[in-house]
C-alpha positions in Angstrom: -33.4 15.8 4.6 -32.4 12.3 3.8 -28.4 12.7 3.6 -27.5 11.1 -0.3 -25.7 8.3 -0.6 -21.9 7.9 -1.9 -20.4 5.5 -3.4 -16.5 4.2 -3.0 -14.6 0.9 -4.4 -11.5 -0.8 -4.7 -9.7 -1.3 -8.3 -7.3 -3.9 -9.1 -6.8 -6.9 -11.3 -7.1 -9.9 -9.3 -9.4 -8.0 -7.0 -11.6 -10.7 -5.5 -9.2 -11.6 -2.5 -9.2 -7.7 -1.5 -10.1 -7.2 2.7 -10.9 -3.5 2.1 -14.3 -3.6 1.5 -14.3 -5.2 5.1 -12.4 -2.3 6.4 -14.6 0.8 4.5 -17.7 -0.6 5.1 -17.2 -1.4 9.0 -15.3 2.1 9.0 -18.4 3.6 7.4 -21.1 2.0 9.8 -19.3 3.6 12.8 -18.8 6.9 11.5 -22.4 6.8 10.2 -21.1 7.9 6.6 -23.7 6.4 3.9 -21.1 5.3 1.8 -20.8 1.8 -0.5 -18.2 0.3 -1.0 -17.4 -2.5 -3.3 -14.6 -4.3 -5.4 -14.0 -3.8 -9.2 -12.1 -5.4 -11.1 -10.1 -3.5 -13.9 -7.1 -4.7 -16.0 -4.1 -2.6 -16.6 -5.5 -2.2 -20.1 -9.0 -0.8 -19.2 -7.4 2.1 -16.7 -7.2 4.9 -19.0 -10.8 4.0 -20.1 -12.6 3.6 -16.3 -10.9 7.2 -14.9 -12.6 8.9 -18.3 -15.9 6.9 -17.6 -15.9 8.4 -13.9 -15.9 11.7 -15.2 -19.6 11.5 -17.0 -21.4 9.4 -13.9 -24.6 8.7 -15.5 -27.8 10.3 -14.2 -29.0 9.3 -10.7 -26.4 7.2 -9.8 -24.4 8.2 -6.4 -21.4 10.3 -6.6 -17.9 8.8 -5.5 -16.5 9.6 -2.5 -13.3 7.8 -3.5 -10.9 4.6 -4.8 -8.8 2.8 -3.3 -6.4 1.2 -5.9 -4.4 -1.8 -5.8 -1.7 -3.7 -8.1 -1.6 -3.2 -11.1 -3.3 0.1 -11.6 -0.9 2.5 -8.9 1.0 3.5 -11.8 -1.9 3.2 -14.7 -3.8 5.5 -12.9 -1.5 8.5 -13.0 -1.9 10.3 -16.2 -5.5 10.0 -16.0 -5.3 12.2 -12.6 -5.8 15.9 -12.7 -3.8 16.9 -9.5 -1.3 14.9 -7.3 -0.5 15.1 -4.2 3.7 15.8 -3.1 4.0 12.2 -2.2 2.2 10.4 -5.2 3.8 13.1 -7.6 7.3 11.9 -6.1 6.5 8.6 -6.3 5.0 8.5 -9.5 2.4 5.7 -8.2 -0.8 6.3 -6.1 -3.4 4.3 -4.1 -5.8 6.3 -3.4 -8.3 8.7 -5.5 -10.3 11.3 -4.1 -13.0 13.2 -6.4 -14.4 17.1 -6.2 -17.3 17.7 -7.9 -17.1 21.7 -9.5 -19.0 23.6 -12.0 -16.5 22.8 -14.4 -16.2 19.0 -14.0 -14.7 16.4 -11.6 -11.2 16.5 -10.4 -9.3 13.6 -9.7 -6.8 13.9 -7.0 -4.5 10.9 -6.8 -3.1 10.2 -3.4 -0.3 7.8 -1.5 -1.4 6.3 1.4 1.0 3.1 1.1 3.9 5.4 2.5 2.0 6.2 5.7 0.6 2.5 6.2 4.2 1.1 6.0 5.4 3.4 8.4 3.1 2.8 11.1 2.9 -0.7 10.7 6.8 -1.0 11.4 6.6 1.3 14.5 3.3 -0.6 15.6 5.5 -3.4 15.5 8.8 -1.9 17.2 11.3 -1.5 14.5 14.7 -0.2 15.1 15.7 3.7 14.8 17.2 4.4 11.6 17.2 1.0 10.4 19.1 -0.9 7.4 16.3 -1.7 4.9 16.0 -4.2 2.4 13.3 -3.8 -0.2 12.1 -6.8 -2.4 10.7 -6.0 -5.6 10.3 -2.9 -7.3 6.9 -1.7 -8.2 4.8 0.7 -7.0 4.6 -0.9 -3.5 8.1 -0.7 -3.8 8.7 2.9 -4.7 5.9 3.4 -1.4 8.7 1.5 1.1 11.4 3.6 -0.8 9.9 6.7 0.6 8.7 4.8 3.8 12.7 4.5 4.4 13.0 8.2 4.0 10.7 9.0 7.2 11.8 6.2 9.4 15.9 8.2 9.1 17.0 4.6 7.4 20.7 4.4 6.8 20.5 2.4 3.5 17.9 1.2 1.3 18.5 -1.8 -0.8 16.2 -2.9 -3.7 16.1 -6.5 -4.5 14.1 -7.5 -8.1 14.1 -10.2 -10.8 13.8 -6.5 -13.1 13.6 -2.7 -12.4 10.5 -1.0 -14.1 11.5 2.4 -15.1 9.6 5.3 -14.3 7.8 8.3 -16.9 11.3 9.5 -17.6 13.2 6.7 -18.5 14.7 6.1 -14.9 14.6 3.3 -12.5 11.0 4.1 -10.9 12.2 2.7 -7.3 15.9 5.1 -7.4 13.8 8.1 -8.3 11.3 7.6 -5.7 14.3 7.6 -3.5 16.1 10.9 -5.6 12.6 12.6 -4.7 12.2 11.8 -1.0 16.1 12.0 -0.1 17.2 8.3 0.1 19.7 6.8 -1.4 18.5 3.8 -3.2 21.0 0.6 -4.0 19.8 -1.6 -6.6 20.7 -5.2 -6.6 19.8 -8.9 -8.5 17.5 -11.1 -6.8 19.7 -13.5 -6.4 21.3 -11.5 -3.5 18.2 -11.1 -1.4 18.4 -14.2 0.5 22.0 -12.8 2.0 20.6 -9.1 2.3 17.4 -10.7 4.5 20.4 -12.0 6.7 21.7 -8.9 7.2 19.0 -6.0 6.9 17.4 -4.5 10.4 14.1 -4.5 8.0 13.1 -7.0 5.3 9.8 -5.0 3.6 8.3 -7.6 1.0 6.6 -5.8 -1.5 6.2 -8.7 -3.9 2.8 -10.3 -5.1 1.3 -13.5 -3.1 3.9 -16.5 -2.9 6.0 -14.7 -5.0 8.4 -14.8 -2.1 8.1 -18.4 -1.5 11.2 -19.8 -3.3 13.5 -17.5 -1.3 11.8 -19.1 2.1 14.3 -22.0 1.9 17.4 -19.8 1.1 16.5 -17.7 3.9 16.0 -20.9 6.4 19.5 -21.4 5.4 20.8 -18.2 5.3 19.2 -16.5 8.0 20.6 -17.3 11.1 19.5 -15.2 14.4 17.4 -12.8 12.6 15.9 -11.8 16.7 15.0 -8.1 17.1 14.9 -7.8 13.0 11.6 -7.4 11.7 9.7 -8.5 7.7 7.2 -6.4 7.0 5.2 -9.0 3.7 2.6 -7.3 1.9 1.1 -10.3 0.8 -1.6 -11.0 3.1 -3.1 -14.1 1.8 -2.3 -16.9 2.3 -1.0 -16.1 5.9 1.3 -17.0 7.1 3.2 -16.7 3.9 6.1 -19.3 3.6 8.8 -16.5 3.8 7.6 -14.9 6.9 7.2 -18.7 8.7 11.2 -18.8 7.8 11.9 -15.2 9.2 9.7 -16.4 12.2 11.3 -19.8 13.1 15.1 -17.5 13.0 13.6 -15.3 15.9 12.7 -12.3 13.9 9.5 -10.3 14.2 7.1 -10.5 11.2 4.3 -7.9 10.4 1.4 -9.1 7.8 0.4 -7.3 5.0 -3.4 -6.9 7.1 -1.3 -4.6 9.0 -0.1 -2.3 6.5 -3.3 -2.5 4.8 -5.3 -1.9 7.8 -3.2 1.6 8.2 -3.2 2.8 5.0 -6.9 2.4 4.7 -7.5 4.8 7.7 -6.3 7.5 5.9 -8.4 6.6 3.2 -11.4 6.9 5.2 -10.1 10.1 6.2 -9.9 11.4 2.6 -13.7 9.8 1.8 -15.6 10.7 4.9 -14.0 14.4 5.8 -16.8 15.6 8.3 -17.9 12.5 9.2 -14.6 11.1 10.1 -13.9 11.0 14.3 -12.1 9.6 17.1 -9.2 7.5 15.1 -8.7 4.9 17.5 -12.3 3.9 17.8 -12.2 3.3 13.4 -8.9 1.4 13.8 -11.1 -0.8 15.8 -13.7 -1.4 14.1 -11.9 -2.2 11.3 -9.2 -4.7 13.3 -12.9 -6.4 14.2 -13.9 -6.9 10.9 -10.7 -8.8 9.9 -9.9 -10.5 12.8 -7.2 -8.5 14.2 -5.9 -7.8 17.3 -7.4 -4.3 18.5 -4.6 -1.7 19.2 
C-alpha cells in the first residue's frame, strides 16, 4: 500500500526569506518520509483564524504532520493550542506545532525547539562554562535564549530592548521565562547594550534582520578584545550581518543564525517524522548540504 502523503509548513509574516523549507524537504528525502513542506505566510492578525481552519482540513487534502513557526506568530499561536509542552508552557511562546488526529478531533500540541537550537549552536561553537550572557531584544526568541541560559549554568542574564513585551499575566514575558526556568533575568535600556557586548562571555542577538546594525559602530568602538567571546545573531540574512562583522574584526567568535536554525529544525523533524526519523548525524547533513553549510 502506497504510504499517504503529509503535509508540513512554515508560518510567519515576512516568510519568503525562510531556509526551512530547504532543511525539511532535504531532511524528508533522506529519511524517505512523504512529507511537503512549504512556506505560508500569516499576519499576527490572521493566527487565531489559521489554527481554527487546521482543525476542519477539508476532504482529501493531506493531513499535517507539523508547523514550524516563526516571528510574529510564537506567541499568537498559544491560546489557539490545546496542550503545551513544559518548555513552551514556561516560556509562553512556541515554534513548533505537532498535530494528533483522534476520534474526537485534532490536538494541537505547541512545542519549543528555539531553546535546544540555541544551546547547541553555542557548544557547536565552543562557548565558555557557565558564561555571562547578554540577550538583545525581548520577544519570544528572547524568552527561548532566557531559558537557553538556564541549561548552559549561566551566571547572569542580561536583557537589552528598545521595550519589554509583557507576558499573559501582565509580567515582563523575558523575566518570567527566566522565573520559570530558574534564571535570574536583569533588564536593561538599549542604550546600554553596546557596553554589555563589551563585557558579556555571550552576546545572543535575538533581534529581527539589521535591526542590530546601528549598534555595529558602538560596538567597533566599544568592544575592544572581545577573543574567546562568542555572538550568537539570529538574523541570518543578510550574512554577515553588520554587528557580527564588528564582533568579528575584535577577535570574537560569531555563530549565524543558519546555525541555530539548522538545530532547532532537527528536532522538528523529529516531532514530524517519528518512525521514520534515523541516524541524526546523517539528517544534520543533509540539511548543512542544502544550505551551504559546513557538515559537522
Amino acid at each position: 500500500m502506497t504510504e499517504p502523503v503529509r503535509r508540513a509548513a512554515v508560518l510567519g509574516h515576512p516568510i519568503g526569506h525562510s531556509k526551512s523549507p530547504l532543511l525539511h524537504r532535504a531532511a524528508y528525502e533522506y529519511l524517505g518520509f512523504h512529507c511537503t513542506y512549504d512556506a505560508v505566510d500569516v499576519p499576527e492578525e490572521d493566527a487565531a483564524a489559521f489554527a481554527a481552519a487546521l482543525r476542519n482540513p477539508a476532504p482529501g487534502d493531506p493531513l499535517w504532520a507539523g508547523l514550524s513557526v516563526t516571528m510574529p506568530l510564537k506567541a499568537a499561536l498559544v491560546p489557539s493550542m490545546d496542550d503545551l509542552t513544559e518548555t513552551a508552557a514556561a516560556l509562553g511562546v512556541l515554534n513548533t506545532v505537532t498535530f494528533e488526529y483522534t476520534a474526537g478531533g485534532v490536538v494541537l500540541t505547541g512545542h519549543n525547539t528555539d531553546v535546544t537550537g540555541i544551546v547547541r549552536a553555542l557548544e557547536h561553537a565552543g562557548s565558555r562554562t557557565a558564561p555571562r550572557i547578554a540577550v538583545l531584544g525581548a520577544g519570544g526568541t528572547a524568552c527561548a535564549a532566557v531559558a537557553a541560559a538556564a541549561r548552559l549554568d549561566a551566571v547572569a542574564v542580561d536583557v537589552y530592548a528598545r521595550g519589554f513585551r509583557a507576558a499573559a499575566d501582565g509580567t515582563v514575558a523575558v523575566q518570567a521565562a527566566g522565573s520559570r526556568t530558574g534564571t535570574s533575568v536583569s533588564l536593561h535600556p538599549w542604550e546600554e547594550a553596546a557596553a554589555a557586548c563589551a563585557a558579556a562571555d555571550v552576546v545572543i542577538s535575538t533581534l529581527p534582520p539589521r535591526a542590530a546594525d546601528p549598534l555595529a559602530e558602538s560596538l567597533a568602538a566599544a568592544a575592544g578584545d572581545r577573543t574567546g567571546a562568542v555572538l550568537l545573531d539570529a538574523a541570518y540574512d543578510p550574512w554577515p550581518s553588520r554587528i557580527a562583522r564588528a564582533w568579528e574584526e575584535a577577535g570574537g567568535r560569531i555563530v549565524p543564525g543558519q546555525e541555530m536554525l539548522l538545530y532547532q529544525a532537527v528536532e522538528q523533524v523529529r516531532l514530524f517524522a517519528g518512525d521514520k526519523f534515523r541516524d541524526e548525524a546523517a539528517v544534520i547533513n543533509v540539511m548543512c548540504d542544502a544550505v551551504g553549510a559546513p557538515r559537522r
